[in-house]
N, C-alpha and C positions, 0 to 999 in steps of 0.2 A: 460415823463420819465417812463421806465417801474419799476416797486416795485420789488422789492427782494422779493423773496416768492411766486410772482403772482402765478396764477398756470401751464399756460405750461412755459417750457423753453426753453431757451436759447437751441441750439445745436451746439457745433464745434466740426468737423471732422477732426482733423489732421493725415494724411499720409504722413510717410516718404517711399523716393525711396530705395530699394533694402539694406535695414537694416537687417543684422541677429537675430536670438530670443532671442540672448545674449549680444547685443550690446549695451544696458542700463545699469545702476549701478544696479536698481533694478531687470534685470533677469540676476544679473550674471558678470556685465563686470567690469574692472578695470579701464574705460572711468568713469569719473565720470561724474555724470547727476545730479546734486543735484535738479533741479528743476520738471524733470519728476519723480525724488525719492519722494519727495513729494507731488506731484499729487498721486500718488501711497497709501503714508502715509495716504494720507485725503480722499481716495477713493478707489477704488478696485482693485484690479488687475485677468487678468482672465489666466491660463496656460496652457488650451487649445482652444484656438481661432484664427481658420484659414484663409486663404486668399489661392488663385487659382495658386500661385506657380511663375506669372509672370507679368510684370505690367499691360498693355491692359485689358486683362481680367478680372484683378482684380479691377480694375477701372470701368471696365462695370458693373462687378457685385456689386460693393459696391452703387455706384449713381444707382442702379435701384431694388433693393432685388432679382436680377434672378442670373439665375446660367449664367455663361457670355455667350457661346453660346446661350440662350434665346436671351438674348440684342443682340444678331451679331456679335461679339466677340470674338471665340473661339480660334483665334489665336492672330493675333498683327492687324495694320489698314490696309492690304490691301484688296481689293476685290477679293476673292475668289471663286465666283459663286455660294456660297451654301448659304445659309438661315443663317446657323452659324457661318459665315467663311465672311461677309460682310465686315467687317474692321470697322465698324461705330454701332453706337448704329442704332437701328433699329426705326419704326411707331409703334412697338407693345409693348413698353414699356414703363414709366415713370420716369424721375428722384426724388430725393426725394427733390431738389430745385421744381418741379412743380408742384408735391404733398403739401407741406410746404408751397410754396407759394399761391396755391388756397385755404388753411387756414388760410393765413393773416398774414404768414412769411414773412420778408425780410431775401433775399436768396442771398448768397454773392460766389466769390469763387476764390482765389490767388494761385498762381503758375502751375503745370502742367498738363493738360489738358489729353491727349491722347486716344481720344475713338473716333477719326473720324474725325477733324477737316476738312482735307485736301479734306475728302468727306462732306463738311458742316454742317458737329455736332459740333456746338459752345455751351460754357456756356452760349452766351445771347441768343443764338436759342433753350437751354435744360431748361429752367427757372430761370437763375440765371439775377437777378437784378442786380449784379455790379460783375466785374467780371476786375480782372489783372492775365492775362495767356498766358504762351510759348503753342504751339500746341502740341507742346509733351515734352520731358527735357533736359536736358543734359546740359543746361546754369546754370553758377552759377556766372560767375562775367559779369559788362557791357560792360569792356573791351575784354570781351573773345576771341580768336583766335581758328582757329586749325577747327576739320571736326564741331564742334557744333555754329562757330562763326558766322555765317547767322542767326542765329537763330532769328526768330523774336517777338517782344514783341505787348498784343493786350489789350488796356482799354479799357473796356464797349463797344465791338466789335469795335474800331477801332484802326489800326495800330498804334503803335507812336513809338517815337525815342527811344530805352536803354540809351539815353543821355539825356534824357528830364531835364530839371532843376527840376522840380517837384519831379523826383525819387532822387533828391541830387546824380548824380554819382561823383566818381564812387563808385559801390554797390556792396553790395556780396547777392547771392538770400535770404537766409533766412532770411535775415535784409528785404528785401525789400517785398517780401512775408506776412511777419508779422504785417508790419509798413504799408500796404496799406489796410490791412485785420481790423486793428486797425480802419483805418477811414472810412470803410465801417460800422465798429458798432457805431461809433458817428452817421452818418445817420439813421442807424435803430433805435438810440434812438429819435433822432431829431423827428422821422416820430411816436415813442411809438407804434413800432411792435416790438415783437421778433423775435429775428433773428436765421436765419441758415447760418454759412461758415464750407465752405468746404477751407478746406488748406492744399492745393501740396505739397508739399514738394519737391525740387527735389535735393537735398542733400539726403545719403553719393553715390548716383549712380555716375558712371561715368561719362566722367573724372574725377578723382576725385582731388579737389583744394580746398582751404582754404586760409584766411590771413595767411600771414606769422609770424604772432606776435603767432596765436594762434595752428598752425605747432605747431610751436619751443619748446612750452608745453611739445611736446611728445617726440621730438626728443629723441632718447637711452631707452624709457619707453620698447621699444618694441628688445631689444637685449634681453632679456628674453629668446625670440623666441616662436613659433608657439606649440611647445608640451608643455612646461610648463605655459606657459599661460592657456592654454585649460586645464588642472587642476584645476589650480584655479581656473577658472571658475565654472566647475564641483562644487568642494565642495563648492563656494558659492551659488550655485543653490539648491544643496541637503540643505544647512545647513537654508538658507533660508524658504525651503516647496517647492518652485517652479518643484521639481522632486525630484522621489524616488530614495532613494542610493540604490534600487537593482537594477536599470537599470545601465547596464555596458555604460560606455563612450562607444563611437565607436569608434573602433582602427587609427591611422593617416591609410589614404590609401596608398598604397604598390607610388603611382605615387611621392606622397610626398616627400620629403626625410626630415631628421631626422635635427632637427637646428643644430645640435653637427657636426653636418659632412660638414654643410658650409664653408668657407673660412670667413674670417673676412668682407674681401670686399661685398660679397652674402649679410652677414649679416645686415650688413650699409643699403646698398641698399634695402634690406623687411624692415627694420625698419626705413627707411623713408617712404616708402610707407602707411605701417601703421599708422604712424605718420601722414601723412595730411589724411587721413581716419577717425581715432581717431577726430580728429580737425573738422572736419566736422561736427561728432556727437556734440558737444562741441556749435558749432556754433547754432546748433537745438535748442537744452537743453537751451542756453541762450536766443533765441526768448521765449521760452516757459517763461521762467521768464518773459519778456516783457509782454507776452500775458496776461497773472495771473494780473501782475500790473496795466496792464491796466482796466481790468473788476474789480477788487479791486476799483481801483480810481473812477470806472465810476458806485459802486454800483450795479454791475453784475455777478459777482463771485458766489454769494451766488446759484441764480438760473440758472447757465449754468450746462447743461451736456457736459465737454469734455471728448472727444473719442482718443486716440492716437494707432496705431497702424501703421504696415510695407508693405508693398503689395505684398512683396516675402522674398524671405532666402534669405542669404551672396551669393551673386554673384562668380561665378567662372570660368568667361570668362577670356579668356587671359592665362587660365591655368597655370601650377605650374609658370613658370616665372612671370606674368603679364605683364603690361607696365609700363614703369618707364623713359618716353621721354622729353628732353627739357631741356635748359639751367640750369632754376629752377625750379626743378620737386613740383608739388603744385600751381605752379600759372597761372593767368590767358592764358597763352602761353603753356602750357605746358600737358602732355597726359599720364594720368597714370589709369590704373588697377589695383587692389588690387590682381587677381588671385586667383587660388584655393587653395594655403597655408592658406593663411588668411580668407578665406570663410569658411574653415574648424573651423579655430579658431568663427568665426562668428556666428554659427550655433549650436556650442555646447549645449547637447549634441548629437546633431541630424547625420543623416545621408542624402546625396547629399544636392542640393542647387538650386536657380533660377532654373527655368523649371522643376523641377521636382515636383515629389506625393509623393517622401517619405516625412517624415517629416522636413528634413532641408526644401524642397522646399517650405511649405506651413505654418509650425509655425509663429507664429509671435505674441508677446507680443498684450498686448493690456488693454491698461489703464482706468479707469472711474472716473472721478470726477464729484460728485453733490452735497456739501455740505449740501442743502438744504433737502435732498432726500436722498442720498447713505452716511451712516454712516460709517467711519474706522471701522475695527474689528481685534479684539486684535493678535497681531501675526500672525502664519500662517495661522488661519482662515479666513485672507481678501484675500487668492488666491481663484478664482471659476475655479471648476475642471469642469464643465462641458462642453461636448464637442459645441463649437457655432464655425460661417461661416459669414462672409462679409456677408451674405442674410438674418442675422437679422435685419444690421443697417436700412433698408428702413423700417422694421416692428415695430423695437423699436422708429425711429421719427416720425411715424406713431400715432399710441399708445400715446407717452408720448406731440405729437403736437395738440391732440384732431383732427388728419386731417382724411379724408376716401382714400382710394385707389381704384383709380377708376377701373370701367370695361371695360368702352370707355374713349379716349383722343382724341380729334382734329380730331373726326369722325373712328378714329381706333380702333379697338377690341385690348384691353391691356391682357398680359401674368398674369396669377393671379400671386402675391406675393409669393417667394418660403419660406419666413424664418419666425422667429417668434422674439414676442419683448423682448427684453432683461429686461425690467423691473423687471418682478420677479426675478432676477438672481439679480441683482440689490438692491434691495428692501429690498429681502429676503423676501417676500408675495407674495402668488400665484405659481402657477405651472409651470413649463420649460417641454413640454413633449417631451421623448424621439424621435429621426427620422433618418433615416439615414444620413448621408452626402457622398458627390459622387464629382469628380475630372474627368479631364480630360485636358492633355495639349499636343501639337505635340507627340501623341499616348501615353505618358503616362496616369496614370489611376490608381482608387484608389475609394475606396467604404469603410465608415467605417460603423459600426451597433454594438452602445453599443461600447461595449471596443476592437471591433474584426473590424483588416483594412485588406483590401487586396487590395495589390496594384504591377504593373509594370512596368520594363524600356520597354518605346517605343512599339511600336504596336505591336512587335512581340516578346516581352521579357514574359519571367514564371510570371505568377500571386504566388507571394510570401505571404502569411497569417501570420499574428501577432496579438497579442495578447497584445493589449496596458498597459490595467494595469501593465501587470506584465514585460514588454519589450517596452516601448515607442520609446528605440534607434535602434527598431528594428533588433536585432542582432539574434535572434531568429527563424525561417522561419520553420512553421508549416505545410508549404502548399500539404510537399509529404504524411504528415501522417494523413491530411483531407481533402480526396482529395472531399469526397460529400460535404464540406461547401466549399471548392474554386467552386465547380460547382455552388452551389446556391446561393453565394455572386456573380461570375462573370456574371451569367443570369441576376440576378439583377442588377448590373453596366448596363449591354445590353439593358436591358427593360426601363433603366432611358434613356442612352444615346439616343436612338432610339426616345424618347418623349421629349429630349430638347436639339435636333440638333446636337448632337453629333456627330451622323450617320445618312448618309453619311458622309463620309472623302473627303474631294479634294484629288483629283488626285495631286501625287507627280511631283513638276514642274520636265520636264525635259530638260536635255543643252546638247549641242552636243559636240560629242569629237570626234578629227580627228583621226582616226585609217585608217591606211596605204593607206591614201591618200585618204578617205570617212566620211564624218561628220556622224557620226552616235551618238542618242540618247543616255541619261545614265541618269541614274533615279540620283534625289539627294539624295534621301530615305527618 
């Protein structure tokens, strides 16, 4: 049995799929979350801690402390030809399962995978000792139908049934995610190693589905609508500490339209949609209670570090309509989208979403609990402002697992560790030293240094300069009246890029279009 207290701990990683930075009770949301509110309560919360903007890469970068091109990464998993552009974690990196586990961790890890699979980068092939995982997401019940219903499920590398009696179907993912994660820590106590899990989440992403009991919750919460929502949000942000009331909201974008000017029916229809969205969240938040009561019961709570955090902003694919397909939208048959109306509301108060370097794309809460370790502190002083990156966590369970980070693995020369350990931020002892942080995703790009970001749409868009303290919702665009610090922040994005795969870019695929009776090329862009 491991002791409460020992001295390294426990570590879980919990990532949800494509959650906005306001999707919790605690950064904001009118979703109630009472369980990750109180993680919060009895631990830290931080309000500027980023992720890479889109899932892949942020996956790469969180299991390895690089910047995701390093690991191979820089886009989603196909092979691309380029060194950063692999689809798959690469030889020249480590996961923090096989870091942790060559320190005498049991290394666990449930639900969604996606950094290479289908080019043979497994959890039991990256160091993880027990492992229930989709290759990549998009399944959340075992019934599922529709483009994600092949999808297949894999125990301790090998295939099995989504009907297995074992999993009790039929299931919904974050029950089953949680509940197999559960008896992966009875084994690591059984063995009296502590343990490391990593847990997927692949909830609130698309499709998006929920029970129907736990829908029905929301149903009409969301006739509100999309502007006033996003208010309230606002001032429980500001009234919180989470952000300064001199950052202006960002305005609804002009594509939006205004809830007042829907039709009744429009309105029904986004506020279901939201409604099994909401429900999803709901669905998380109560694993998370399981997860608590379970390391309570089993005398493990005291010494775990949990981690919670999003791997991108509110999704805004499917654009201002979304999808909203199927007899009963919400269940397992069924195909739905939230869209850019409600991503906006998601992200609050930020600006753009998934894939992008503004700040919707890459905020994302991010929770600490250590009772043992990380004291609450009174009020708005338990938020840490300081700015951290997915490229800490390989350095803080480094640090706080007594493990070394290798130079060589498996005969290969490993990429040094890009981040630093989060413990003193934590602790509140010792030092956080300042360093830049740098972005890069299908040509967006973004460099921040101190309080000062600069960042652009797509390869060929204006590097726009902001000034975060005083404008985090970046409404503000500095960049024509400095124009020597846009030159010498973008040099420096270049000079990084150019040293951690960024550059070269693959060549833009191109598909032929028949113009007057001759297939000729056309770039995708």
């Amino acid at each position: 049995m491991i002791a409460e207290g020992s001295e390294r701990p426990n570590i879980i990683v919990i990532m949800v799929d494509d959650m906005g930075f306001s999707d919790i009770g605690c950064y904001g949301s009118e979703i109630p979350t009472p369980n990750l509110d109180a993680l919060a309560t009895n631990g830290v919360r931080f309000s500027q801690f980023y992720n890479t903007g889109r899932c892949c890469p942020t996956r790469a970068s969180l299991l390895t402390g690089l910047y995701s091109h390093q690991a191979g990464i820089g886009w989603m998993t196909a092979d691309q030809g380029l060194d950063g552009y692999r689809g798959r974690l690469n030889d020249h990196c480590v996961t923090i399962a096989e870091v942790l586990g060559s320190a005498g961790y049991f290394t666990a890890m449930t639900g969604k995978w996606h950094v290479g699979f289908e080019q043979g980068i497994t959890p039991w092939g990256r160091g993880f000792d027990r492992s229930l995982n989709l290759p990549a997401g998009g399944l959340h019940f075992s019934n599922q139908t529709g483009s994600k219903g092949g999808t297949k499920l894999f125990l301790n590398g090998q295939q099995v049934s989504r009907d297995d009696p074992m999993f009790d179907p039929p299931w919904y993912g974050s029950d089953l995610w949680t509940e197999q994660g559960i008896r992966y820590i009875d084994e690591a106590i059984a063995e009296e190693k502590p343990f490391f899990w990593y847990l997927a989440h692949v909830a609130p992403h698309f499709p998006c589905m929920a029970p129907e009991e736990t829908i029905a919750k929301y149903r009409g919460q969301y006739m509100k609508g999309w502007d006033l929502l996003r208010e309230e949000r606002y001032r429980r942000q500001i009234e919180s500490g989470l952000i300064d009331a001199h950052w202006n909201l960002e305005p609804r974008p002009e594509a939006i339209p205004a809830w007042n000017s829907l039709s009744l029916d429009e309105q029904q229809r986004y506020d279901d949609m939201m409604a099994i969205y909401a429900a999803m969240i709901d669905e998380v938040d109560k694993n998370i209670g399981k997860l608590v009561t379970a390391l309570r019961q089993r005398g493990q709570l005291d010494n775990t570090l949990i981690l919670f955090l999003s791997d991108n902003g509110g999704n805004a694919e499917a654009g201002v309509k979304g999808k909203y397909n199927g007899t009963n939208p919400g269940d397992p048959d069924s195909d739905v989208f939230i869209g850019q109306c409600w991503a906006h509301l998601n992200n609050t108060p930020f600006r753009k979403y998934k894939h992008y370097n503004h700040e919707g794309g890459i905020a994302t809460p991010l929770i600490a609990h250590w009772p043992a370790t990380v004291k609450p502190r009174p009020g708005k002083a338990d938020w840490i402002d300081t700015p951290t990156h997915l490229i800490d966590i390989m350095a803080t369970c480094v640090d706080l697992g007594s493990a070394s980070y290798p130079e060589t693995f498996d005969g290969n020369a490993i990429t040094p560790a890009q981040g630093q350990s989060l413990k003193p931020l934590l602790t509140g002892e010792g030092t956080f030293a300042d360093r830049p942080l740098f972005w890069e995703h299908e040509g967006n790009a973004a460099v921040r240094v101190g309080d000062t970001k600069l960042v652009r749409l797509g390869n060929k868009g204006p590097w726009e300069l902001f000034q975060l303290k005083a404008d985090r919702t970046e409404q503000n665009d500095l960049a024509a009246k400095n124009p020597n610090q846009v030159a010498e922040l973008s040099n420096q994005w270049r000079k990084w890029a150019r040293s951690a795969n960024v550059l070269p870019k693959p060549e833009p695929k191109q598909k032929k279009k028949k113009v007057k009776g001759q297939n000729q090329p056309v770039s995708k862009g």
